[in-house]
MARTISE-555193 format. One record per residue (C-alpha): x, y, z; residue number from 1. Coordinates in steps of 0.25 Angstrom, whole numbers, always signed. Each point is the difference from the previous one (the first is absolute). Layout:
N
[[X Y Z] NUM]
...
# end
This chain:
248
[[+87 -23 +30] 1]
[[+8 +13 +4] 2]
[[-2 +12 -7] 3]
[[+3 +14 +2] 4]
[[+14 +9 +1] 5]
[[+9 -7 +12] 6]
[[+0 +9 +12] 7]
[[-14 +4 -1] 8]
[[-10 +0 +10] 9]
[[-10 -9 -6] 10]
[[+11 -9 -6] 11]
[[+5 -2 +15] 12]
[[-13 -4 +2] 13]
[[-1 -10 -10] 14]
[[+14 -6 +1] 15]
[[-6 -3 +15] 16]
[[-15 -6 -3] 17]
[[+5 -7 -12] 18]
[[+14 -4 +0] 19]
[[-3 -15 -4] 20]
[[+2 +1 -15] 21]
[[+5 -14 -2] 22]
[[-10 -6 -11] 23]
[[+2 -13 +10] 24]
[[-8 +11 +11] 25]
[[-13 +6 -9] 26]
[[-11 -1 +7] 27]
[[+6 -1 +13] 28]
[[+0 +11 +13] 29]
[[+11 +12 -6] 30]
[[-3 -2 -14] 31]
[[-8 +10 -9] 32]
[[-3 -7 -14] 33]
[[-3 +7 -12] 34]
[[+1 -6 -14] 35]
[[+0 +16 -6] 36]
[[-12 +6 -9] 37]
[[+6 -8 -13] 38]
[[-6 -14 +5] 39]
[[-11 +8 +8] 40]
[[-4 +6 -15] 41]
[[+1 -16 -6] 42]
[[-8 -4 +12] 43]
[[-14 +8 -3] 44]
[[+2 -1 -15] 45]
[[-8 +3 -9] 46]
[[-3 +12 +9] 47]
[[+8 +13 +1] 48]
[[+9 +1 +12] 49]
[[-1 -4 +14] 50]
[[-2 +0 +15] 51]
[[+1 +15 +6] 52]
[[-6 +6 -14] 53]
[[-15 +2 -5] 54]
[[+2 -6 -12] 55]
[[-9 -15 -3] 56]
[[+13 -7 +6] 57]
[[+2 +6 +12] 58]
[[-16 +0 +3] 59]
[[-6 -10 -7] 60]
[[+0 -15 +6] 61]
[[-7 -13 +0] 62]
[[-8 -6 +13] 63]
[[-8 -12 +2] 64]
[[-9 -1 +9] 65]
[[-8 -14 +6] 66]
[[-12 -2 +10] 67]
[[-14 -2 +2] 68]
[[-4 +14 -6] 69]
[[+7 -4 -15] 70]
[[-12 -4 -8] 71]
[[+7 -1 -11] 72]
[[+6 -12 -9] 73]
[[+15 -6 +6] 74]
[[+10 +6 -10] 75]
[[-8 +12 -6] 76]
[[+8 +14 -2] 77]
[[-6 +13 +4] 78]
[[+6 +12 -8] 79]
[[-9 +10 +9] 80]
[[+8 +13 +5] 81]
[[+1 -4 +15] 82]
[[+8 +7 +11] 83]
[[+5 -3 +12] 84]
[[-9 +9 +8] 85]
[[-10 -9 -6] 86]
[[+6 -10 +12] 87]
[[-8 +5 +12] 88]
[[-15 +3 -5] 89]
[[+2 -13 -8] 90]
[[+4 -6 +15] 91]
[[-12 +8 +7] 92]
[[-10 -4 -8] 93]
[[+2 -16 -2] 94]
[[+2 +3 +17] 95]
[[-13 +9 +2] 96]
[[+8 +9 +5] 97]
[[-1 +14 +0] 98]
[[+11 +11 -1] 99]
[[+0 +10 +11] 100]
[[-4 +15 -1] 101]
[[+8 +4 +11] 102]
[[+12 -5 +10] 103]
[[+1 +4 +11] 104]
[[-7 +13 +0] 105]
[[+6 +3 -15] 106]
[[-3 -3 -14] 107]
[[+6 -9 -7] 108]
[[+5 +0 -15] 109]
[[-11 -5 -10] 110]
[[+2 -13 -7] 111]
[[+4 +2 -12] 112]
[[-1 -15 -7] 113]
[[-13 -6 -6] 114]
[[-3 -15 +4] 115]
[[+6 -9 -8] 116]
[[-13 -9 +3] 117]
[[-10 +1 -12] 118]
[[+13 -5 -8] 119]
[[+4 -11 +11] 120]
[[-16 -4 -7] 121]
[[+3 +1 -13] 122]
[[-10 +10 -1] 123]
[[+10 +13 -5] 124]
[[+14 +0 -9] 125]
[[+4 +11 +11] 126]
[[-6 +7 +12] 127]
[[+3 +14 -8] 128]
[[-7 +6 -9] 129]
[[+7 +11 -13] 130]
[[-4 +10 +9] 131]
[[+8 -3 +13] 132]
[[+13 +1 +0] 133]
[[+14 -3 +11] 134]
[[+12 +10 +0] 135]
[[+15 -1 +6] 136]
[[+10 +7 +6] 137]
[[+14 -4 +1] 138]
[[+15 +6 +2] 139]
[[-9 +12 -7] 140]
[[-4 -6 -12] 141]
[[-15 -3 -2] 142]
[[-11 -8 -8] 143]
[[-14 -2 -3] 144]
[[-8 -10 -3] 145]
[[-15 +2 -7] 146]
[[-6 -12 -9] 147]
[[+13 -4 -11] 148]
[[+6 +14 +3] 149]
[[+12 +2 +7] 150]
[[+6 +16 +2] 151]
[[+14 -2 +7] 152]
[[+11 +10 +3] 153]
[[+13 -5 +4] 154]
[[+14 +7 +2] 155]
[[+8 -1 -13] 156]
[[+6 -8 -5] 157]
[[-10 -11 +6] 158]
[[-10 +9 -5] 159]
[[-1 +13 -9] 160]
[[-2 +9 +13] 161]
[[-13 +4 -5] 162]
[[-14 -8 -1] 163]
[[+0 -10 -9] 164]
[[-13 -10 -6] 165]
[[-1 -13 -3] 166]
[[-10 -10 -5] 167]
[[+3 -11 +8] 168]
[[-10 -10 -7] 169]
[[+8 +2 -12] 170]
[[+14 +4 +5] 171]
[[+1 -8 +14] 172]
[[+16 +3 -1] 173]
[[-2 +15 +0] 174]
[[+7 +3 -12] 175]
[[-9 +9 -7] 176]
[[-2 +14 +5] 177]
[[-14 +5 -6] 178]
[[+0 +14 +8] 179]
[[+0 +8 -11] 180]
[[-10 -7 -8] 181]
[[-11 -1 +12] 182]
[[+2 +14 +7] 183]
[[-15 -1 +6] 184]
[[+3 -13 +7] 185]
[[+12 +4 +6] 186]
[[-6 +13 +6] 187]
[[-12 -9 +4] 188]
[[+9 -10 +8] 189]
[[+8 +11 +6] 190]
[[-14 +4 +7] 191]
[[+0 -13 +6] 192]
[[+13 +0 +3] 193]
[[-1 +15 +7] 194]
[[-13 -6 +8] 195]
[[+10 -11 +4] 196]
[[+11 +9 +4] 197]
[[-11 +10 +8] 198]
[[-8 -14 +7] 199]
[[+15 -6 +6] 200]
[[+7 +13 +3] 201]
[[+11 -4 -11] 202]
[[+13 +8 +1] 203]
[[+9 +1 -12] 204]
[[+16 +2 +2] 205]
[[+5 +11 -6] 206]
[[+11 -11 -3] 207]
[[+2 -14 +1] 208]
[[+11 -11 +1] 209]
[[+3 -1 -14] 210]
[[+6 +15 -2] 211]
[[+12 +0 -9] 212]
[[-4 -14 -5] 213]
[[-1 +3 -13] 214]
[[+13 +7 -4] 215]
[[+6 -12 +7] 216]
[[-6 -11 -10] 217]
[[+1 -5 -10] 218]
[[+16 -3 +5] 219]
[[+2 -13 +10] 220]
[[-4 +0 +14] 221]
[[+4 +12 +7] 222]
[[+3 +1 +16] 223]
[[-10 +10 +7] 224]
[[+6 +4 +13] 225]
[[-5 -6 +13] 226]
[[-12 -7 -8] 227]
[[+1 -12 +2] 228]
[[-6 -10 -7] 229]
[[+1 +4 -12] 230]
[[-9 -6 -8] 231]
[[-8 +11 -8] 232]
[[+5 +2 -12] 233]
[[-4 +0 -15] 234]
[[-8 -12 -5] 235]
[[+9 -8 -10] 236]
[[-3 +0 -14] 237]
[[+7 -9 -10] 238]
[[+9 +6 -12] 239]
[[-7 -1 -12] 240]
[[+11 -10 -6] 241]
[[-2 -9 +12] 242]
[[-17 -1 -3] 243]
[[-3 -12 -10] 244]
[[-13 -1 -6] 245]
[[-8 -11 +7] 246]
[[-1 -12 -9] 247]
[[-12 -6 -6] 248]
# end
C-alpha cells in the first residue's frame, strides 16, 4: 500500500521499502499490508475502535497462559483487569527472582505490574483491587482505568477532545458518556491520572497526528501529504437503512 502525494519525501520513501503491492506479494520483503480502519473496527467488535487509540478495542485483548503455576481448571475464563506490565513480576516471582534496585550504579524504573500469581491459583478474579488503577498515553490521547471506570480523552472525532466516563461493566463498547452525571468520579480519576502523569514524566503534544482530521471526514478517504500509510481514518459506521434488526 502507497499512500501520500507523489513527489514527497516520505512517499519516495515508501515507493522504495514497499513497492511490491501485488496481492500475489503481501506478506513478502517490499510489501506493507494494511486492511485500513474499516476491517480493523469489525475485527475487535463489539468494542469501539482499534489499534493506536485508548478506546476497549485498541487496548483490550485476550491471552492464554499455560504452565505449572496455573492451578486453575483447563478451559476456565478469567475476566480480571490484567496488564502487560503484569508480565515481569508474574515472571519474577514464579522464578524467585528479584527485581534490581539499581544498574549499574543507577535506579532503575519501579515495576509497575502486580503478579498475576494469586489468580494463576485460583485464589483472586484480579490481582487489582477498586482502588488501583493503570493509565495511558498515546499520540496525546489518554486514559484511565480505576475498578469498572474508564475516564478517556481522545482527539475529536475519535473522541470529544475532552474527558469522557464510562461504565465499562455496563457499557464495554464505550458508547455512553456519564461525565456530566458523575462529576466527582471524574475529578477523582483525574487525580490518578495526574499522579500517573507526575510518577512517568508524561509530556503532552500541544498537537498530534490527527490535526485537521475532523473537517476532513466524514467525506472518503483523503490523501495526507507524505504520510504514508494511511490508515487513520474514521471508524465506519453503517447508514441507518443498511442496519436490519437482528432476527429472533
Amino acid at each position: 500500500m502507497i499512500a501520500g502525494s507523489p513527489g514527497t519525501r516520505d512517499n519516495l520513501f515508501a515507493a522504495i521499502n514497499w513497492s511490491q503491492n501485488h496481492p500475489n506479494a503481501w506478506g513478502d520483503p517490499g510489501t506493507w499490508v494494511g486492511y485500513g480502519p474499516m476491517w480493523a473496527q469489525v475485527s475487535m467488535t463489539p468494542f469501539s475502535q482499534f489499534k493506536g487509540w485508548l478506546a476497549e478495542g485498541g487496548i483490550r485483548n485476550a491471552l492464554v497462559v499455560s504452565g505449572p503455576a496455573v492451578k486453575q481448571a483447563k478451559g476456565s475464563i478469567n475476566h480480571g483487569l490484567m496488564h502487560v506490565a503484569d508480565i515481569m513480576p508474574t515472571l519474577l516471582e514464579i522464578a524467585g527472582a528479584e527485581y534490581p534496585k539499581t544498574h549499574e550504579g543507577r535506579e532503575v524504573p519501579k515495576l509497575i505490574g502486580k503478579s498475576w500469581n494469586p489468580v494463576l491459583a485460583g485464589k483472586t478474579e484480579s490481582p487489582r483491587t477498586d482502588e488501583d488503577y493503570l493509565a495511558w498515553e498515546l499520540f496525546g490521547n489518554r486514559a484511565v482505568r480505576q475498578g469498572d471506570w474508564k475516564l478517556r480523552w481522545q482527539f475529536k472525532p475519535y473522541g470529544k477532545g475532552d474527558w469522557e466516563l464510562f461504565n465499562l461493566a455496563k457499557d464495554p463498547a464505550e458508547r455512553e458518556d456519564l461525565a456530566a452525571q458523575n462529576p466527582d468520579k471524574v475529578k477523582a480519576m483525574l487525580g490518578a491520572w495526574e499522579s500517573y502523569v507526575k510518577a512517568n514524566n508524561v509530556i503532552l503534544p500541544s498537537r498530534g497526528p490527527y490535526d485537521t482530521l475532523e473537517k476532513d471526514m466524514p467525506q472518503r478517504v483523503t490523501v495526507h501529504p507524505g504520510f504514508p500509510p494511511l490508515i487513520y481514518q474514521r471508524q465506519f459506521v453503517p447508514p441507518a437503512d443498511m442496519v436490519a434488526d437482528p432476527k429472533q
